[in-house]
C-alpha positions as CSV (number, residue, x, y, z in Angstrom):
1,X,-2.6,-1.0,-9.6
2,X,0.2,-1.9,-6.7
3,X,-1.4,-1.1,-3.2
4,X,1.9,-2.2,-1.5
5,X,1.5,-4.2,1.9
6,X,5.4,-2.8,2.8
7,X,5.6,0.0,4.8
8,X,5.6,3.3,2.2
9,X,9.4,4.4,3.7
10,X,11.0,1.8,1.4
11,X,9.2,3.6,-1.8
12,X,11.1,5.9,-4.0
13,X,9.5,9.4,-4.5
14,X,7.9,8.3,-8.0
15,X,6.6,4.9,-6.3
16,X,5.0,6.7,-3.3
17,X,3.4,9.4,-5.6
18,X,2.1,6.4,-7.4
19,X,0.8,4.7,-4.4
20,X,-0.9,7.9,-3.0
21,X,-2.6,7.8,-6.4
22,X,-3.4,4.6,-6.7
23,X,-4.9,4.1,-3.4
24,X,-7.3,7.6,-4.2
25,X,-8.3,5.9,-7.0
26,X,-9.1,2.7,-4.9
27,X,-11.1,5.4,-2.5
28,X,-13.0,6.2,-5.8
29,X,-13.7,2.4,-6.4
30,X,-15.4,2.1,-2.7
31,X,-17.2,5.2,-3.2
32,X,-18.6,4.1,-6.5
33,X,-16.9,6.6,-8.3
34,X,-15.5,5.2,-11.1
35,X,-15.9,3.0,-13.4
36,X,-12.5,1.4,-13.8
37,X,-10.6,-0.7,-11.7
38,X,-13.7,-2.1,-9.6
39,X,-12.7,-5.8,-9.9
40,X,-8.8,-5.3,-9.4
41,X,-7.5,-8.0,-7.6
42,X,-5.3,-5.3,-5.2
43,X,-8.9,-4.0,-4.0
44,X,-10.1,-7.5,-2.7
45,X,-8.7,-7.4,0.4
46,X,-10.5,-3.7,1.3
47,X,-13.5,-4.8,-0.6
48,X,-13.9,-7.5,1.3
49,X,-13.5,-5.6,4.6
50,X,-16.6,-5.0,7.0
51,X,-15.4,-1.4,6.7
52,X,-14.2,-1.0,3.2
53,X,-13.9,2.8,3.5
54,X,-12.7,3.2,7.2
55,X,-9.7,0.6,5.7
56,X,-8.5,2.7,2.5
57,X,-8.6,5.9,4.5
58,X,-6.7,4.3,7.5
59,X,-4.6,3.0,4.6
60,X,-4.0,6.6,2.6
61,X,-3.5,8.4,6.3
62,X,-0.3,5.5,6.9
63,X,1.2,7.1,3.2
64,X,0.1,10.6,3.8
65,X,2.1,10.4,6.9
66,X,5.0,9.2,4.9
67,X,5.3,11.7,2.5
68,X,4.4,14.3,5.5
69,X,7.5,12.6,6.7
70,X,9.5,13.5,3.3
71,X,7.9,17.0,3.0
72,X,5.8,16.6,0.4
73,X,2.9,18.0,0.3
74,X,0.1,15.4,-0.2
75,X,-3.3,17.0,0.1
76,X,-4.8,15.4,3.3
77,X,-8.6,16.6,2.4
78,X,-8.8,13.9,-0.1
79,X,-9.4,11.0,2.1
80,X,-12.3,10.2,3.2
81,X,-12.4,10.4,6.9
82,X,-12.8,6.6,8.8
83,X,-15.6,5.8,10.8
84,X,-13.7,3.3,12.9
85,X,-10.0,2.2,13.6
86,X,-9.6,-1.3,11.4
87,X,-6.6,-3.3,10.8
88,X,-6.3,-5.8,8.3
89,X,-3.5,-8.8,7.7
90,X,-1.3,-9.6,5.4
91,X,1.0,-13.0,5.1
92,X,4.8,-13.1,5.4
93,X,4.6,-14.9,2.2
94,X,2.9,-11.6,0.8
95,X,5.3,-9.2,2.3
96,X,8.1,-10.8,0.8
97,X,6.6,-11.4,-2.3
98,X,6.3,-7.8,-2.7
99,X,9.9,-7.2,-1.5
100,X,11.5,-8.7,-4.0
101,X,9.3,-7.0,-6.3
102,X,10.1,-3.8,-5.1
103,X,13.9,-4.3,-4.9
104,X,13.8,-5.1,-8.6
105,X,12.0,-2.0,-9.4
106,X,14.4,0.0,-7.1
107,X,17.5,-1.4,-8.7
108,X,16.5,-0.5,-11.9
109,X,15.1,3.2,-10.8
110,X,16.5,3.9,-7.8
111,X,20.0,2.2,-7.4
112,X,21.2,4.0,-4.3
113,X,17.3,3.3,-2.6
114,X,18.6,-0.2,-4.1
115,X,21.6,-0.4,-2.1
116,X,20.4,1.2,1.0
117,X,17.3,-1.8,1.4
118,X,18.5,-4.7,-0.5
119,X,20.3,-5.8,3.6
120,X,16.6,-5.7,5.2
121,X,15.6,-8.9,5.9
122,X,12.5,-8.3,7.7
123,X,10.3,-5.4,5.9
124,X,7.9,-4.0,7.9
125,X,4.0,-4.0,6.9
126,X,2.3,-0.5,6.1
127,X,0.9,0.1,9.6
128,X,-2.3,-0.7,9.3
129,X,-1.5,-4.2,8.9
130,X,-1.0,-7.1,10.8
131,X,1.9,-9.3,9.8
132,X,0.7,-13.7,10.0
133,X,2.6,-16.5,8.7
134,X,1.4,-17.8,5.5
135,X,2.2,-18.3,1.5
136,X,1.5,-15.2,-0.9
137,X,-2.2,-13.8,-1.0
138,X,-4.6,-15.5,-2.9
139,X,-5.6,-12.4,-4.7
140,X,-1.7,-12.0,-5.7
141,X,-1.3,-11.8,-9.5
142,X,2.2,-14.1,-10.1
């Protein structure tokens, strides 16, 4: 399970479709509806939330507006709807962690994706977070 801290525009189709996925299935998790996954290290940071639920739907609404942006056609009904607007933060050392994570995966699968990022220097954060100075996440799996 990836639930990418990067904004969703820098995904290829088949990593945002996997994202969208992924972060129903962390919805599932919070709801207590399933099983599997519940003590993923990705989850920790809505788990440990004051408003778990209110965070993966704000965080599903920033990719559904992505691929609304692309034209897919990602079925909005599915998140759960958020009781309050929440933000949560992520470190610089996390965002470029992921970076280079996903520009490795995009040079493999994607090359031309690849080449149109691999200049960015800055990424920007999925919306719903707040960007702080700092090393990689604890809950980061090197």
């Amino acid at each position: 399970m990836r639930l990418w801290s990067l904004h969703p525009k820098y995904l290829d189709p088949q990593g945002l479709v996997a994202l969208w996925r992924e972060a129903l299935l962390a919805q599932a998790v919070l709801l207590g509806e399933t099983r599997g996954y519940r003590n993923h290290p990705q989850l920790d940071r809505f788990k440990n939330h004051t408003a778990p639920l209110a965070a993966i739907s704000l965080y599903l609404k920033g990719i559904h507006a992505e691929a609304v942006a692309r034209g897919y056609a990602f079925d909005k009904s599915k998140i759960q709807p958020a009781q309050k607007v929440v933000a949560l933060t992520v470190t610089t050392g996390q965002i470029q962690y992921e970076w280079e994570h996903l520009l490795a995966k995009l040079k493999v699968r994607n090359p031309a994706l690849y080449r149109k990022w691999r200049a960015t220097e800055v990424p920007e954060a999925h919306p719903m977070f707040s960007v702080h100075a700092g090393d990689i996440e604890s809950w980061e799996r090197q």
